[in-house]
N, C-alpha and C positions, 0 to 999 in steps of 0.2 A: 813203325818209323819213329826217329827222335823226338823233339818236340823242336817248330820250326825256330832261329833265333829270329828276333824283329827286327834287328838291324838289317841282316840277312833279307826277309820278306820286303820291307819296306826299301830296298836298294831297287830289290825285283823290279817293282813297283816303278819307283822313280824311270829306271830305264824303260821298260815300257811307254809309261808317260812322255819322259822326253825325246824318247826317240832312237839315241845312241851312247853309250857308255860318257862319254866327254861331254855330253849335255845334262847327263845326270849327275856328275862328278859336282859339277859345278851347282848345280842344283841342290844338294846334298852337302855342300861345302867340303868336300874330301878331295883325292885325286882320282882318277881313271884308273891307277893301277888298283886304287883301295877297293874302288866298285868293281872289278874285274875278277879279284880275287875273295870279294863277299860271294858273287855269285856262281865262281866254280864250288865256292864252297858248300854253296845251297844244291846247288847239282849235286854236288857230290852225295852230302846230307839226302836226300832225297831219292838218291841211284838213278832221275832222270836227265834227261836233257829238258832243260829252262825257257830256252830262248834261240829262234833261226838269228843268227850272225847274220842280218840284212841290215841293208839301208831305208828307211830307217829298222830298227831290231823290232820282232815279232814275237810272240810268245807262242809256245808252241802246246799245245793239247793240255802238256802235263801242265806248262806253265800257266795257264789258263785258271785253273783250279788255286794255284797260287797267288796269283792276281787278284782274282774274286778275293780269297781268304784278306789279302790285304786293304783292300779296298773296305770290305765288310768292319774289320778292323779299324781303320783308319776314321769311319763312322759312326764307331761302338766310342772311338777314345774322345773323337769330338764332342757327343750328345752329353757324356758325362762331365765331360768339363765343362761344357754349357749350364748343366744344371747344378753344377758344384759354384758357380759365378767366379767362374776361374778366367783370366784377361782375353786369352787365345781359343775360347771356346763360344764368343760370342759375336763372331764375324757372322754373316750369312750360311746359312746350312746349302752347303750345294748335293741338288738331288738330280742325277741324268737322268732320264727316260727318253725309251723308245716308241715313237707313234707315226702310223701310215699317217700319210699325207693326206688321202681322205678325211679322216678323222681329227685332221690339224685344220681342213679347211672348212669343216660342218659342222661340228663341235665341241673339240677339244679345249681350243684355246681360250673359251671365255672362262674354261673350267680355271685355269690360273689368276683369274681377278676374284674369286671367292677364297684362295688360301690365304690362312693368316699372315701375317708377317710379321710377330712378335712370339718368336725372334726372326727377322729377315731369313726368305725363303729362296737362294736362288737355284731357278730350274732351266737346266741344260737342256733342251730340247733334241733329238736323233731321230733325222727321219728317216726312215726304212720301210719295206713291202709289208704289212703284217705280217704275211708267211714267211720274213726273213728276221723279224726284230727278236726274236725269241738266242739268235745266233749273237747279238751283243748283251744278250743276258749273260751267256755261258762263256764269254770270254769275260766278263767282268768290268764291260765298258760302262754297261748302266748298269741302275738299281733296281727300275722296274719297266715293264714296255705293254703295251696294246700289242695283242699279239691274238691270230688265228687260230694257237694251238691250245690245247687245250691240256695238254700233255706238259705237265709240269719241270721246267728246266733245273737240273740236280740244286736243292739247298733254296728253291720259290717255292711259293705257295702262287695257287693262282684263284680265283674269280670269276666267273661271266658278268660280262657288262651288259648283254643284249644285242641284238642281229642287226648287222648293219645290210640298209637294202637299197638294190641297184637295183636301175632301171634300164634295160633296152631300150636306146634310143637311136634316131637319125633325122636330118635335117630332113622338111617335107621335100626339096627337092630333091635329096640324096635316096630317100624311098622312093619318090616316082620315078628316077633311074638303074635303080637295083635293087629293088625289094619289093619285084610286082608278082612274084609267085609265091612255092614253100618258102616260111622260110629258115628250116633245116637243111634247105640246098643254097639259097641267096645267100644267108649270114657266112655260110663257107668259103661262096668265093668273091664277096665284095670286098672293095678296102676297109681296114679294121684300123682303128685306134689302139695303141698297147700303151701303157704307162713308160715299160721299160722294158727289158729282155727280162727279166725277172715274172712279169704279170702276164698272168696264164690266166685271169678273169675271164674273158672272153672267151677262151676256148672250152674253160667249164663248162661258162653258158651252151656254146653250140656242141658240146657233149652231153647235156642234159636234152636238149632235141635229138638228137640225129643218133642218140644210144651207143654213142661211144665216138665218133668221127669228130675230129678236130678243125679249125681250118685247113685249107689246102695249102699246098708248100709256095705255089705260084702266089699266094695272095699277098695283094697289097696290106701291108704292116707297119703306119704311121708310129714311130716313138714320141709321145709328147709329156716328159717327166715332171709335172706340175696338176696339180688334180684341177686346176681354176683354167689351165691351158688346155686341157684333156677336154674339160669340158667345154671348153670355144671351138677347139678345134671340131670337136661332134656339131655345135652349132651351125660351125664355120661350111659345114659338108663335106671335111675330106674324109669320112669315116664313119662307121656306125662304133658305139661303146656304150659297155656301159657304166651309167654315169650316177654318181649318191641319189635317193634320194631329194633330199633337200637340195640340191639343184637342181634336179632335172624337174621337179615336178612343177616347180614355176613358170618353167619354159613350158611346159608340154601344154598347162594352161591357157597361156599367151600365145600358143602357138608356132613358136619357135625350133621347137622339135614334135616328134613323134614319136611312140608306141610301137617298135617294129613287132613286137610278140605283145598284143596287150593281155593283162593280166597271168605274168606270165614273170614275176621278178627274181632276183636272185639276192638271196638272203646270206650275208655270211656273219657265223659267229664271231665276237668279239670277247677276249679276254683280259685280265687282268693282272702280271705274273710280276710279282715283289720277292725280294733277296725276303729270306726268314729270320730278320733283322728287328729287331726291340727299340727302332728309330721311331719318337714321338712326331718328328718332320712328314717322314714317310707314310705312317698312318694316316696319318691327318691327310696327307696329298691323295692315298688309295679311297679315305671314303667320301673328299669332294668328287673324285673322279668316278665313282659307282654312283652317288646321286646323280650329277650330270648326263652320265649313261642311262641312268635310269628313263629321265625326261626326254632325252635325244633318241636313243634306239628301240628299236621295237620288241617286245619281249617274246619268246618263244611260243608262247601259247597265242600269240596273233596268227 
């Protein structure tokens, strides 16, 4: 293949960004036709298709791979200008990242009062399932994410941070309602807590009992998309879930919740997955966030 022009990439780019051709025109200081016909050009260049013609405009598989490249660029041109003490390179570094919500409310977020801020650091925050944040790596929305996997997304490196671990809980009243027998058959058919259609948590868990059986299709399945609601809600007793950790174990103290399976947790790994990018920003951001992990999650050999 040629080699891309940047005008070209970075047009890609802007429309994505802004959404629709005449939003990135203007963005871009050109016209719509000018942006129109960068981008058949890059198509062309390229022999694929770029971009779904939706409202707003999407990039599509290939264009994906082109995004990233710009993006990655666009962060390669800034750092040097910064370190060249050039006018336009000394604005705030913006770095997106992708982080479960768990992780943003047990965490994560004190880890951002430890980054420097010389030169000004700002960090976009994206929150996603961990088993899904790996998917705004590979479109090129962020730079780096908390992510599940451990399988490295094309052009990251990745990291273990350490096991993030849940605990089976339910309110005592909600157990002495449903959860007075097994419970590899109770957990199946009582009302469950789910994060979101996305969080199959739960059903892990009563697949690690019952050796493969999920819940049942009948069963009550509360959505409550907030990990600090998730966990009221378990308190609250519409539901058994489960719950970090570092909440739930306060409560279960105090008495508030319960142990539906005591000693009996579920552990899942956490990763660390950065663009392979020579950003002094990002590094810096990857090793507050490995020490923090350090201290917060529990190491494999626990």
């Amino acid at each position: 293949m040629d080699e891309l022009p940047l005008d070209q990439v970075r047009t890609l780019l802007a429309v994505v960004d802004e959404g629709t051709f005449d939003a990135a025109a203007a963005a871009l200081h050109v016209t719509p036709s000018a942006v129109s016909q960068r981008v058949k050009a890059l198509e062309q260049r390229t022999g694929r298709v770029l971009l779904m013609r939706t409202k707003p405009v999407r990039a599509t598989e290939s264009g994906e791979v082109v995004v990233r490249f710009a993006r990655q660029l666009a962060r390669l041109e800034r750092d040097a200008r910064a370190e060249l003490g050039m006018a336009d390179g000394r604005g705030p570094v913006r770095l997106p990242i992708a982080v479960n919500a768990d992780s943003l409310a047990t965490w994560f977020l004190p880890v951002l009062t430890r980054v420097p801020q010389d030169p000004p650091v700002c960090i976009e925050l994206r929150r996603e399932d961990e088993a899904h944040t790996t998917a705004l790596l590979r479109e090129g929305q962020v730079m780096a994410a908390v992510t599940s996997s451990p399988d490295p997304v094309a052009g990251c490196s990745v990291r273990m941070l350490g096991l993030a671990r849940y605990l089976p809980t339910a309110s005592p009243a909600f157990a002495a309602r449903y959860l007075t027998g097994a419970p590899e058959r109770d957990l199946r058919e009582a009302p469950t807590i789910v994060f979101d259609r996305k969080d199959d948590l739960q059903d892990v868990f009563v697949r690690s009992l019952t050796g493969g059986a999920a819940a049942g299709a009948g069963t009550v399945r509360h959505h409550v998309p907030t990990s600090e609601g998730f966990r009221d809600a378990v308190v609250a007793g519409l539901g058994w879930g489960l719950v970090p950790e570092q909440q739930a174990g306060p409560l279960v103290r105090a008495g508030e919740l319960v142990l539906v399976v005591p000693r009996r947790p579920l552990d899942v790994p956490l990763y660390w997955q950065q663009w392979k990018l020579d950003s002094p920003a990002l590094s810096t951001v990857a090793g507050v966030v490995a020490d923090a992990a350090a201290q917060a999650l529990r190491s494999p050999s626990e």
